[in-house]
N, C-alpha and C positions, 0 to 999 in steps of 0.2 A: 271483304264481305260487308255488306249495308243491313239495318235494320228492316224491316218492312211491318207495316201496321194496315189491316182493312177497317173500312167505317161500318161501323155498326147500322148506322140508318141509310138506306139505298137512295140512291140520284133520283128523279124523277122521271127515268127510264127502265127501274125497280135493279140495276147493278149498283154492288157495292163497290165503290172502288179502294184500290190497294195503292198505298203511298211508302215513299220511299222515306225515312227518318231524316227531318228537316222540309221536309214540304211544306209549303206556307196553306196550300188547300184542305189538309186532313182535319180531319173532324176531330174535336177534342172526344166525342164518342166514341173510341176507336177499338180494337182488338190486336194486341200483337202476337205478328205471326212467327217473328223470329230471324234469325239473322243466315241471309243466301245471297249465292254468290249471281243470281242473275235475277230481275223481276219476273221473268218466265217462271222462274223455281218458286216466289211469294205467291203469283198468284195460282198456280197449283196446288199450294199449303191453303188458300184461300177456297178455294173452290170445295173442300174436304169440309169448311162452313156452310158457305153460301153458296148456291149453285150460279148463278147470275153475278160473275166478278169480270171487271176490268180495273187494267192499269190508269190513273190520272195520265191525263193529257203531258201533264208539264212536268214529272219529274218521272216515266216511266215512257219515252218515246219509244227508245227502242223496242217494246213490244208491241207489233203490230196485227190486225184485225185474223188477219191470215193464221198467225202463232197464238192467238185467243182461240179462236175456233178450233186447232188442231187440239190444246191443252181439254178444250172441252170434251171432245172425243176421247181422249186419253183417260181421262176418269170416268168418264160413263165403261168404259170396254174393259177397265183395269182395275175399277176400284172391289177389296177383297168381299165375297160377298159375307153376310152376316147368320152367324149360327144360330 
């Protein structure tokens, strides 16, 4: 299992993105999300923040544009609603 941390201030294309513990790109402003065994799983924990997340390029390849968009759909259609 790896750490996962999002940045608090958004890219200049308004996503924040999610880094993996040890990333050289993370922002010392960050938020942690907690320890998962896949980045698909952090940035899900992420999105329950920020609506607008992606994985860094460099230390989060494995999830791809395709498995961003499905994750989005997945919390919009599942998240519980509020009393």
């Amino acid at each position: 299992m790896t750490h996962y941390f999002v940045d608090n201030r958004s890219q200049p294309d308004g996503a924040h993105e999610v880094h993996a513990v040890g990333c050289k790109r993370m922002a010392s402003d960050k938020q942690y999300l907690g320890d998962f065994l896949s980045c698909e799983q952090a940035v899900f924990e992420a999105r329950q923040v920020y609506w607008h997340v992606g994985g860094c390029a460099r230390c989060m390849e494995e999830l791809t544009a395709s498995e961003t968009a499905r994750l989005a759909q997945l919390v919009f259609e599942f998240r519980p609603a509020r009393a």
